[in-house]
MOPAC internal coordinates of N, CA, C and O (Angstrom, degrees):
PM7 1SCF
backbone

  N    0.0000 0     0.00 0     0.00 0    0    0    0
  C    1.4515 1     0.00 0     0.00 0    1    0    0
  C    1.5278 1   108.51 1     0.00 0    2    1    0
  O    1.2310 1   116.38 1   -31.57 1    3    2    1
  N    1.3651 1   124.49 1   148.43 1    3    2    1
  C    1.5894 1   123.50 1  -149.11 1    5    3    2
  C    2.0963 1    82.42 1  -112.83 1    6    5    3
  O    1.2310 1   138.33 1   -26.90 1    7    6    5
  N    1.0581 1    82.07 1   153.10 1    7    6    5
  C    1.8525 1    89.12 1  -167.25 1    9    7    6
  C    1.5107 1    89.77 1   -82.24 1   10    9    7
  O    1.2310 1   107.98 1  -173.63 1   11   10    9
  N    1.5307 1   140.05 1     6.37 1   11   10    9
  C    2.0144 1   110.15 1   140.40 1   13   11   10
  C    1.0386 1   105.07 1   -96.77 1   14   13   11
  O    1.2310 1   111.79 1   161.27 1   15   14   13
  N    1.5849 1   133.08 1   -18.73 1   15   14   13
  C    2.0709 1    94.94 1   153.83 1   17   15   14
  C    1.0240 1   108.24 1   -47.37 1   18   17   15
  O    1.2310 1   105.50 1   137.99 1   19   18   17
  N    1.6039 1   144.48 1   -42.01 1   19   18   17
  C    1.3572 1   111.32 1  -135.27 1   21   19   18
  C    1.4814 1    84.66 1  -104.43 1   22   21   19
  O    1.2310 1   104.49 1  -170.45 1   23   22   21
  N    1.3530 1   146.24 1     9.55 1   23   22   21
  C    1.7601 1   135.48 1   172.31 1   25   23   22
  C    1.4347 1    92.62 1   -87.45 1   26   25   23
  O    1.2310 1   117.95 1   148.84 1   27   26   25
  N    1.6824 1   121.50 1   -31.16 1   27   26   25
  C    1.5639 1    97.80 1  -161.75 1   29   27   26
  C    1.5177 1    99.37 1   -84.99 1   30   29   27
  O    1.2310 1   115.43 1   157.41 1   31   30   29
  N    1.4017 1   126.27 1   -22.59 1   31   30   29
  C    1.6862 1   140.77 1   160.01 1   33   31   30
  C    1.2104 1   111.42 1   -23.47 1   34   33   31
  O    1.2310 1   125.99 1   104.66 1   35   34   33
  N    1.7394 1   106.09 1   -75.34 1   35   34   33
  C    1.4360 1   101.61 1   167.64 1   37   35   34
  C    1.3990 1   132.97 1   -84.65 1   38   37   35
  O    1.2310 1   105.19 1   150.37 1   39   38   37
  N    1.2332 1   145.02 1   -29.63 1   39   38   37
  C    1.6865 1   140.31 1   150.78 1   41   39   38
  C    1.5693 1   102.84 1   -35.75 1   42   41   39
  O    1.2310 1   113.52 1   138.56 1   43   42   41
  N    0.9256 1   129.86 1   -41.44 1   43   42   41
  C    1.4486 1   115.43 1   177.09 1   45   43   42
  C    1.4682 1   124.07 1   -51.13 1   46   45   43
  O    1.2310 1   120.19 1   123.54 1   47   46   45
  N    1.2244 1   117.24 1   -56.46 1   47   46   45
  C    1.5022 1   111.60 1   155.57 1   49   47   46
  C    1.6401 1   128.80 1   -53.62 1   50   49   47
  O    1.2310 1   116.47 1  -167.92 1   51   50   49
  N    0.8068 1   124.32 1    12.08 1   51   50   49
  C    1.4715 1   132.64 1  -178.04 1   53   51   50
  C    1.5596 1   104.76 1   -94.58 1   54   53   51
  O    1.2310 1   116.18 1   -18.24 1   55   54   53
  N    1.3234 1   124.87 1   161.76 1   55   54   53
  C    1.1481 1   132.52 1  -165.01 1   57   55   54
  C    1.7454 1   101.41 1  -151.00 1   58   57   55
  O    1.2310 1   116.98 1   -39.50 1   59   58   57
  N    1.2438 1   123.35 1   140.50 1   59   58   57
  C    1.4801 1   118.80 1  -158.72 1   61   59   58
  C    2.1725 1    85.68 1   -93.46 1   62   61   59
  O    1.2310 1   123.31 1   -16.19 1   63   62   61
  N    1.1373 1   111.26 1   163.81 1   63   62   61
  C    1.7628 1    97.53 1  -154.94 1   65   63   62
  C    2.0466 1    70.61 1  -127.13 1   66   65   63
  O    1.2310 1   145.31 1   -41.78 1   67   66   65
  N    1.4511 1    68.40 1   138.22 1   67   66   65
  C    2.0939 1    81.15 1   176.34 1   69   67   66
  C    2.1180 1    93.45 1  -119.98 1   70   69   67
  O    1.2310 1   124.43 1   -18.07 1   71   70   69
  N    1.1586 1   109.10 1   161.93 1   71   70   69
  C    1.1983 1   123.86 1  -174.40 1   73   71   70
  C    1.6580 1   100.24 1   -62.77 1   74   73   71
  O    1.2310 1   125.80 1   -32.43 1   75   74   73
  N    1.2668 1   106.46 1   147.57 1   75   74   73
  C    1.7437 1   102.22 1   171.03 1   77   75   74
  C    1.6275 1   119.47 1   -97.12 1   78   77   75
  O    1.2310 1   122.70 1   171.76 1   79   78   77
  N    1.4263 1   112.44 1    -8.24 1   79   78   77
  C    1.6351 1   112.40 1   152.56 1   81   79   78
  C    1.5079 1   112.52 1  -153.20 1   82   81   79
  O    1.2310 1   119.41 1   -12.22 1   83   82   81
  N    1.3518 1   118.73 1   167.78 1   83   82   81
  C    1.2050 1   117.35 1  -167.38 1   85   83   82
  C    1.9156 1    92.26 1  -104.66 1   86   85   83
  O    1.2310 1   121.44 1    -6.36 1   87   86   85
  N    1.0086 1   114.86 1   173.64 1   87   86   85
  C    1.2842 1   138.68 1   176.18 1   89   87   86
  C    1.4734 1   116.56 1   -64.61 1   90   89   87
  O    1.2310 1   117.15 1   -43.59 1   91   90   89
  N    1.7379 1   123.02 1   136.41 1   91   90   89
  C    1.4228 1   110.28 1  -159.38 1   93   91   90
  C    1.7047 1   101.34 1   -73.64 1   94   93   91
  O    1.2310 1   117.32 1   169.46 1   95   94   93
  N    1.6742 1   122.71 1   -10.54 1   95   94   93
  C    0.9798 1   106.74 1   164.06 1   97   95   94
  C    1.8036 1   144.99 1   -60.29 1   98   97   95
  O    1.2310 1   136.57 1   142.72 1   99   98   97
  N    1.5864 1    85.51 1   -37.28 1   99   98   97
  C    1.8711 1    98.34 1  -177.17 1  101   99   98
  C    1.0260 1    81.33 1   -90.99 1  102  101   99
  O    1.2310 1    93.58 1  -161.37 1  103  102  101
  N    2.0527 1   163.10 1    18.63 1  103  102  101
  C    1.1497 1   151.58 1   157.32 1  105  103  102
  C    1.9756 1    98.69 1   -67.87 1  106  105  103
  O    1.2310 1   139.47 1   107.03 1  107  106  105
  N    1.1901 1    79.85 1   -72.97 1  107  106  105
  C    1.7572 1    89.75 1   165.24 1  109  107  106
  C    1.4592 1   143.15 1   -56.12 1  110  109  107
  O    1.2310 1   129.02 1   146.65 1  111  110  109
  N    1.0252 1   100.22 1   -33.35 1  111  110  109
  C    1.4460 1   103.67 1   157.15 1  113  111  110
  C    1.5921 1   117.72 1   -68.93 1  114  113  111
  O    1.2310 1   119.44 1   130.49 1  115  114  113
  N    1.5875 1   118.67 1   -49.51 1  115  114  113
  C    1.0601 1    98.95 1   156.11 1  117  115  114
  C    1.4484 1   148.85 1   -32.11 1  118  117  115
  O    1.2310 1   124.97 1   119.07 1  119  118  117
  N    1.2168 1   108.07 1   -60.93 1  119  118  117
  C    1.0773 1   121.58 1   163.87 1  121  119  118
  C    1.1394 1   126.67 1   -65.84 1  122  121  119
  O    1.2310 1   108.13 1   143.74 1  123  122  121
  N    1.6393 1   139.78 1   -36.26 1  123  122  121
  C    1.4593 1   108.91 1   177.36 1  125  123  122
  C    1.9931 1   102.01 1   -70.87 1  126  125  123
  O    1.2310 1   115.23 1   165.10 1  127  126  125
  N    1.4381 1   126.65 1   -14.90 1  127  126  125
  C    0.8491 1   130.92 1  -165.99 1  129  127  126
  C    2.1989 1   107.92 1   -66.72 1  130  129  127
  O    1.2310 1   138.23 1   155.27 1  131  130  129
  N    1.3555 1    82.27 1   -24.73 1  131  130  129
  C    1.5215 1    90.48 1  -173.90 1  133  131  130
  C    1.5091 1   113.83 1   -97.56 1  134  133  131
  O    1.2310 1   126.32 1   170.66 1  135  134  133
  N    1.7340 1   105.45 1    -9.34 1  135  134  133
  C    2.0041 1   116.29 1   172.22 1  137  135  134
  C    1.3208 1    86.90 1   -65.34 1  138  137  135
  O    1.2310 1   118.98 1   120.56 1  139  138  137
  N    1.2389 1   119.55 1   -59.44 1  139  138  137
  C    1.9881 1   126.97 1  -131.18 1  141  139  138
  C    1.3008 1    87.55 1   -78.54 1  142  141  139
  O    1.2310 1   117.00 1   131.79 1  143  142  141
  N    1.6402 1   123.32 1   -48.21 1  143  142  141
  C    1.9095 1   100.20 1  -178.38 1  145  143  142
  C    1.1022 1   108.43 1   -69.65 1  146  145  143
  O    1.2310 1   115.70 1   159.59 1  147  146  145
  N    1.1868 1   125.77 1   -20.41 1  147  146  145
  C    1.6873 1    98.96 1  -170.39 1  149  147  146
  C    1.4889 1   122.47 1  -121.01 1  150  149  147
  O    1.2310 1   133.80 1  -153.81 1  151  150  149
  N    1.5871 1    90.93 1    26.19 1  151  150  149
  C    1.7219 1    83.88 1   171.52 1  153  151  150
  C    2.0324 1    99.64 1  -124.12 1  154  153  151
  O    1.2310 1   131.88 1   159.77 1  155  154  153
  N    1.0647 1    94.68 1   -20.23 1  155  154  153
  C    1.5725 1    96.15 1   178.07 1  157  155  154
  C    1.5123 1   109.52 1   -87.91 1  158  157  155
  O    1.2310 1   123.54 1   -38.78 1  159  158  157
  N    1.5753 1   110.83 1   141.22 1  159  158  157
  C    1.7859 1   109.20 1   167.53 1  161  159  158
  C    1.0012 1    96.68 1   -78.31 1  162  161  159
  O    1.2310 1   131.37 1   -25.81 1  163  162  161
  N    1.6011 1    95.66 1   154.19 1  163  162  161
  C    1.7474 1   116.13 1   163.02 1  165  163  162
  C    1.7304 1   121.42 1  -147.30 1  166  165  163
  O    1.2310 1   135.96 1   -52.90 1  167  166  165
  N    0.8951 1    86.72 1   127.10 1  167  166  165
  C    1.5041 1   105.90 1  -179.31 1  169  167  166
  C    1.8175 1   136.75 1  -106.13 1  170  169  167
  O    1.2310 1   130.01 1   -71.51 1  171  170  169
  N    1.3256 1    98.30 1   108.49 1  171  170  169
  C    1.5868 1    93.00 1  -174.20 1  173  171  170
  C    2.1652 1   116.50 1   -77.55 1  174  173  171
  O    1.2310 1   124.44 1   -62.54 1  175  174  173
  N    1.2474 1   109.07 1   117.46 1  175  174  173
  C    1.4811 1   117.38 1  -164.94 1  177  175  174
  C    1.5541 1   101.49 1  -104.25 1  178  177  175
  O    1.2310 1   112.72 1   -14.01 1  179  178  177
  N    1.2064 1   131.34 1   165.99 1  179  178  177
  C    1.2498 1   155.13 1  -164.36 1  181  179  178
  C    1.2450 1   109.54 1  -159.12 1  182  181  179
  O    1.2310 1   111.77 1   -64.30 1  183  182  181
  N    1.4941 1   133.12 1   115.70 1  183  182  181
  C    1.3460 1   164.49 1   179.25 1  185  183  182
  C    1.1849 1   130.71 1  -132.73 1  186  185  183
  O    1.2310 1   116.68 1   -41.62 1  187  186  185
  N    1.8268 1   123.91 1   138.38 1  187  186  185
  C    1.1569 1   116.36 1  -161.39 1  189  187  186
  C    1.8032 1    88.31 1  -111.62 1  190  189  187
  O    1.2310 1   125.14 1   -21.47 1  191  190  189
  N    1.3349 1   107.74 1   158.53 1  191  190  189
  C    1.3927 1   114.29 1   167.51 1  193  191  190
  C    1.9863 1    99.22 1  -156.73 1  194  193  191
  O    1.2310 1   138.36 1   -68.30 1  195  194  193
  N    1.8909 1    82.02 1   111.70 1  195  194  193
  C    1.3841 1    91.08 1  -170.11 1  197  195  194
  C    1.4757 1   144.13 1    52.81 1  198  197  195
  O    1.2310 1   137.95 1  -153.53 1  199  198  197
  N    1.4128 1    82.82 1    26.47 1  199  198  197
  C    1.5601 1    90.46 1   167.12 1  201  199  198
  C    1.7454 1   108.39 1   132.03 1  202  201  199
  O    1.2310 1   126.17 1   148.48 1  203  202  201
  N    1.7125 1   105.74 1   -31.52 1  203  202  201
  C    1.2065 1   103.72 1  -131.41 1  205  203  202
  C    1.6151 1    74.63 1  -116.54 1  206  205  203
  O    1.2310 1   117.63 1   -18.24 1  207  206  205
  N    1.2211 1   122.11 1   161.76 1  207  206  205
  C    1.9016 1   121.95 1   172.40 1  209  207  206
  C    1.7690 1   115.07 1  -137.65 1  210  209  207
  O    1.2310 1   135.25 1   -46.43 1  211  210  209
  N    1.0095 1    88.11 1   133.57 1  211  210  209
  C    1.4190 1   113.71 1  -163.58 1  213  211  210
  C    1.6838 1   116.51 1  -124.02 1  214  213  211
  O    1.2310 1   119.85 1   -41.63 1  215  214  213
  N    1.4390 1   117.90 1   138.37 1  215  214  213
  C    1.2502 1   122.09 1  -156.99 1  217  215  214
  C    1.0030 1   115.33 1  -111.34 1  218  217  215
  O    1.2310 1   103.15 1   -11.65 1  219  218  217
  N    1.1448 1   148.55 1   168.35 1  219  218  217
  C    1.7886 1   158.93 1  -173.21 1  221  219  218
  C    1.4525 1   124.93 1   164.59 1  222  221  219
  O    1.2310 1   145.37 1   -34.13 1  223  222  221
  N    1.1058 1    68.27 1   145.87 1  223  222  221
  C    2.2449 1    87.27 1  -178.82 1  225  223  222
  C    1.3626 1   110.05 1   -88.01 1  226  225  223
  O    1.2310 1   110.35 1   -29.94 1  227  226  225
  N    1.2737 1   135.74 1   150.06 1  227  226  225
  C    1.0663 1   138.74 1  -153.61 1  229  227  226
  C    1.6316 1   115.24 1  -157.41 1  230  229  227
  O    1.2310 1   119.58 1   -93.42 1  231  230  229
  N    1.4569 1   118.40 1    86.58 1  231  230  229
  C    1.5658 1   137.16 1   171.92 1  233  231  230
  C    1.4899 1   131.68 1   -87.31 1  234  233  231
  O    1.2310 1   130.79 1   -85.88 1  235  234  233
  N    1.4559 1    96.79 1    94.12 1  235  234  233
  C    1.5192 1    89.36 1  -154.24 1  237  235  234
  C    1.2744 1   129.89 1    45.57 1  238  237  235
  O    1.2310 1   130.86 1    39.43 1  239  238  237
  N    1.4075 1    96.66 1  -140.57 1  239  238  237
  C    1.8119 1    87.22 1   179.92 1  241  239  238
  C    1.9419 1   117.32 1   -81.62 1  242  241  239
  O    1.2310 1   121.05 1  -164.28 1  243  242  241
  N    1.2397 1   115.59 1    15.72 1  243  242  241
  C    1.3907 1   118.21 1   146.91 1  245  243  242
  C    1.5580 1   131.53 1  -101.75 1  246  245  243
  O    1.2310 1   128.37 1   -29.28 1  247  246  245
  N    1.6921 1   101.49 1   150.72 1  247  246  245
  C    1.6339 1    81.01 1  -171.78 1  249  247  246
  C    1.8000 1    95.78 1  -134.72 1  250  249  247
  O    1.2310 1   117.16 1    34.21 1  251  250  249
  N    0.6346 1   123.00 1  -145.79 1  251  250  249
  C    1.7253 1   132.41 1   165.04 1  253  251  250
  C    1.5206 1   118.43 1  -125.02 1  254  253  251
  O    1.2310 1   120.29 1    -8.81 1  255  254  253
  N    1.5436 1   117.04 1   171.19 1  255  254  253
  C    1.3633 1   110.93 1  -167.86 1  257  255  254
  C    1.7442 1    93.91 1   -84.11 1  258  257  255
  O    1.2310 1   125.10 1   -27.30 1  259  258  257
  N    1.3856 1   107.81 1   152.70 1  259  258  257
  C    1.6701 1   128.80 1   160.54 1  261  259  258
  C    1.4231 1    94.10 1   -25.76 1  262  261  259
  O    1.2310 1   125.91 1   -60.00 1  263  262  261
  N    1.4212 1   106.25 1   120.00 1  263  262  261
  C    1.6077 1   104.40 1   151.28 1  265  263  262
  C    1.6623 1   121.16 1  -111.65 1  266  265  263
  O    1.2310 1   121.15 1   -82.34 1  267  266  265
  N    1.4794 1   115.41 1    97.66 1  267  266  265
  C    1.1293 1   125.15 1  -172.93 1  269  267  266
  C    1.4958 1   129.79 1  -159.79 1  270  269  267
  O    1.2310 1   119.71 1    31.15 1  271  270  269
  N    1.3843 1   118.16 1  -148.85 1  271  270  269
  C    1.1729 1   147.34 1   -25.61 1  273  271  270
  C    1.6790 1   110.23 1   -70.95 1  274  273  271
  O    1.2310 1   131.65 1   -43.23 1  275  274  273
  N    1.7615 1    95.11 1   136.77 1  275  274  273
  C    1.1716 1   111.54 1  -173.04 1  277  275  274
  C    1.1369 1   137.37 1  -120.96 1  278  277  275
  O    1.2310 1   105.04 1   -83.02 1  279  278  277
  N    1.6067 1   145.28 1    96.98 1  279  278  277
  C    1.4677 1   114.83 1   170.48 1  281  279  278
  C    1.1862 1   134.39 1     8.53 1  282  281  279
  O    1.2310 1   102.89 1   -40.15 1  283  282  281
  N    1.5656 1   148.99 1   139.85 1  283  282  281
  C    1.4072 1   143.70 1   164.18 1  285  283  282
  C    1.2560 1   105.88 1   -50.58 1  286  285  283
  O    1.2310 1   115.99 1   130.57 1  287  286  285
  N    1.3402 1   125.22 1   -49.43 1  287  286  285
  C    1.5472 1   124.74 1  -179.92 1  289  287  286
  C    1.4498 1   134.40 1   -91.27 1  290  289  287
  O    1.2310 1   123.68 1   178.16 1  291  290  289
  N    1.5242 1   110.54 1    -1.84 1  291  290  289
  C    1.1280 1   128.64 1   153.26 1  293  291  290
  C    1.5195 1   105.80 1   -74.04 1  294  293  291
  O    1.2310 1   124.85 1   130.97 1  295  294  293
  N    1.5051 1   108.30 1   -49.03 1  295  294  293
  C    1.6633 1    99.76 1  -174.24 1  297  295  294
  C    1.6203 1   121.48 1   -73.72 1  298  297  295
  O    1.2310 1   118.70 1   170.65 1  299  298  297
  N    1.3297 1   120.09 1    -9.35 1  299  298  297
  C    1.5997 1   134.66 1   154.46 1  301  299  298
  C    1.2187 1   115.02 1   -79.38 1  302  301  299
  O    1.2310 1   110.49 1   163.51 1  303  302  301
  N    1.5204 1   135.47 1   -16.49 1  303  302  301
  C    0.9854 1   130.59 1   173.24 1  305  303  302
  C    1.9655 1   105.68 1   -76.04 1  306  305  303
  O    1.2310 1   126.15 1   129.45 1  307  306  305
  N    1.3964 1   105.78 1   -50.55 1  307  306  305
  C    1.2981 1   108.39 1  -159.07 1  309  307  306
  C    2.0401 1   105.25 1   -82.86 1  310  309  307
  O    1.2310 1   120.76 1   178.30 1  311  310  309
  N    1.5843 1   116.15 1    -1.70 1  311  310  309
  C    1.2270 1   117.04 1   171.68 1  313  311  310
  C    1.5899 1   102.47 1   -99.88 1  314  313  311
  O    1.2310 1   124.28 1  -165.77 1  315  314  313
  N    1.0407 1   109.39 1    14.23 1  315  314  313
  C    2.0415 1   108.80 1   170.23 1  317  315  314
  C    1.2532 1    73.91 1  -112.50 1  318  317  315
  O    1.2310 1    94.90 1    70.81 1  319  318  317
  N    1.1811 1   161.38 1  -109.19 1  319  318  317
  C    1.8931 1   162.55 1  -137.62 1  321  319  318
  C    1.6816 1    78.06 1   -28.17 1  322  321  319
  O    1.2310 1   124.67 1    91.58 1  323  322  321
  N    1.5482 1   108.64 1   -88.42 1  323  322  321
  C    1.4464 1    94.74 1  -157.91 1  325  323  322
  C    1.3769 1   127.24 1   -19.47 1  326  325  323
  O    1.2310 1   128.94 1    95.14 1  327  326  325
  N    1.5341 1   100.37 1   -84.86 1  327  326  325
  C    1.1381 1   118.18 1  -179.08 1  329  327  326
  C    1.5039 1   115.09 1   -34.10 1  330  329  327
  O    1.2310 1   110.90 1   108.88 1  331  330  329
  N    1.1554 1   134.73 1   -71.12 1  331  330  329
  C    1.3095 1   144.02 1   140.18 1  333  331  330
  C    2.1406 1   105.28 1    14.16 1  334  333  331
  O    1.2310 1   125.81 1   116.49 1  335  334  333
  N    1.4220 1   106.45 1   -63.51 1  335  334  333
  C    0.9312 1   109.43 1  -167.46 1  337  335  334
  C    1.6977 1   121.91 1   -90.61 1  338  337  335
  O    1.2310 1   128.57 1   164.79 1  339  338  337
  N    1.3336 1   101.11 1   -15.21 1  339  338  337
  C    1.2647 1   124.86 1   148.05 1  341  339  338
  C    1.4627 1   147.95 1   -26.79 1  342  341  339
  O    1.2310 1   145.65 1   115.76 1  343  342  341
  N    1.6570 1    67.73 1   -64.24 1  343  342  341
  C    1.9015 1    99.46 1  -175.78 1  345  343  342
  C    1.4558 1    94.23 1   -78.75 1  346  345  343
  O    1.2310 1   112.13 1   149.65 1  347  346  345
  N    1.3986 1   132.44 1   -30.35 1  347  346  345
  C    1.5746 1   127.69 1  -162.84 1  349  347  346
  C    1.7399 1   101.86 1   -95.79 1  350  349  347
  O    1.2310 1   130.98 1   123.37 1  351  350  349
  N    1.6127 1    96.42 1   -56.63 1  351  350  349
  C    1.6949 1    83.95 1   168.02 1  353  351  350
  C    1.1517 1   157.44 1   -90.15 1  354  353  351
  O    1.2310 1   124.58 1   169.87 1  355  354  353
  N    1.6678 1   108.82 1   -10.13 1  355  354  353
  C    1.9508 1   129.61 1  -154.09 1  357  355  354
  C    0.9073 1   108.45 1    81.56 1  358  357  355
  O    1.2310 1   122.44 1   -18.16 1  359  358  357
  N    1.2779 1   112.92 1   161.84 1  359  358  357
  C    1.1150 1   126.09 1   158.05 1  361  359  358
  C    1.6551 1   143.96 1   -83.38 1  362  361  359
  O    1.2310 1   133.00 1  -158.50 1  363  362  361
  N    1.0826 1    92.48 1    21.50 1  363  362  361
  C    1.0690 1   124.49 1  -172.98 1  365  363  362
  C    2.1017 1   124.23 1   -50.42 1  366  365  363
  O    1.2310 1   131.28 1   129.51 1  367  366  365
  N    1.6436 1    95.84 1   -50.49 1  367  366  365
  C    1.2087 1    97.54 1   175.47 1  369  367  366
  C    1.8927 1   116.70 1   -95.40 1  370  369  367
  O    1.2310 1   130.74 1  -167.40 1  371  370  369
  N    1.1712 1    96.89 1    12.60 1  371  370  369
  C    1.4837 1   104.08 1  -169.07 1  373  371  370
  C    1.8965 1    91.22 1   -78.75 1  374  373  371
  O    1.2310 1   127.47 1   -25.09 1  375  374  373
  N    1.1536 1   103.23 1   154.91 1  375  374  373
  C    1.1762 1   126.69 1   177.14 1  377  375  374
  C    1.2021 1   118.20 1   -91.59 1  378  377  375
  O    1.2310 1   106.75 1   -86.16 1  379  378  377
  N    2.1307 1   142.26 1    93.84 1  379  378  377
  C    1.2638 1   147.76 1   149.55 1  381  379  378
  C    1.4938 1   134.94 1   -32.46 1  382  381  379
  O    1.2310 1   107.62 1   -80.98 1  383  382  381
  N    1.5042 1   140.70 1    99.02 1  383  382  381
  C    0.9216 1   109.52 1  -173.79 1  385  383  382
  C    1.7085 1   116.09 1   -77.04 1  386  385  383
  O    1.2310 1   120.10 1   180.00 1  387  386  385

């Protein structure tokens, strides 16, 4: 037997080792991260200003900055993505201004 059979022999039984708890900080962060999506509505809106239309998410009384300037149908295209991505992930990593 050639000595890399016998490294891949033994690395094979090995198992890559993940932490057994996370920190009471990212405990909490988690979690208030998982109150705020799912107890507040949110709504992704599309608005024109002067011509031009621009998109945003909208959390209660926080929202995010304009994401634009956009086509009308570029900017309906990219509030079905949002939303879309929304509904699957929270809102969680989105950015409040």
């Amino acid at each position: 037997m050639s000595t890399t059979q016998q490294e891949l022999e033994t690395t094979n039984g090995l198992r890559p080792v993940a932490p057994a708890h996370c920190s009471k900080i990212v405990q909490f962060a988690r979690e208030v991260a998982g109150e705020a999506s799912d107890e507040t509505p949110t709504s992704v809106e599309i608005f024109s200003d002067s011509g031009h239309w621009y998109c945003r998410v909208r959390r209660g009384d926080e929202k995010t900055r304009p994401m634009g300037p956009y086509t009308k149908q570029q900017a309906e295209r990219i509030q079905e993505t949002r939303r879309t991505l929304i509904a699957k992930r929270g809102t969680a990593q989105i950015m409040f201004e």
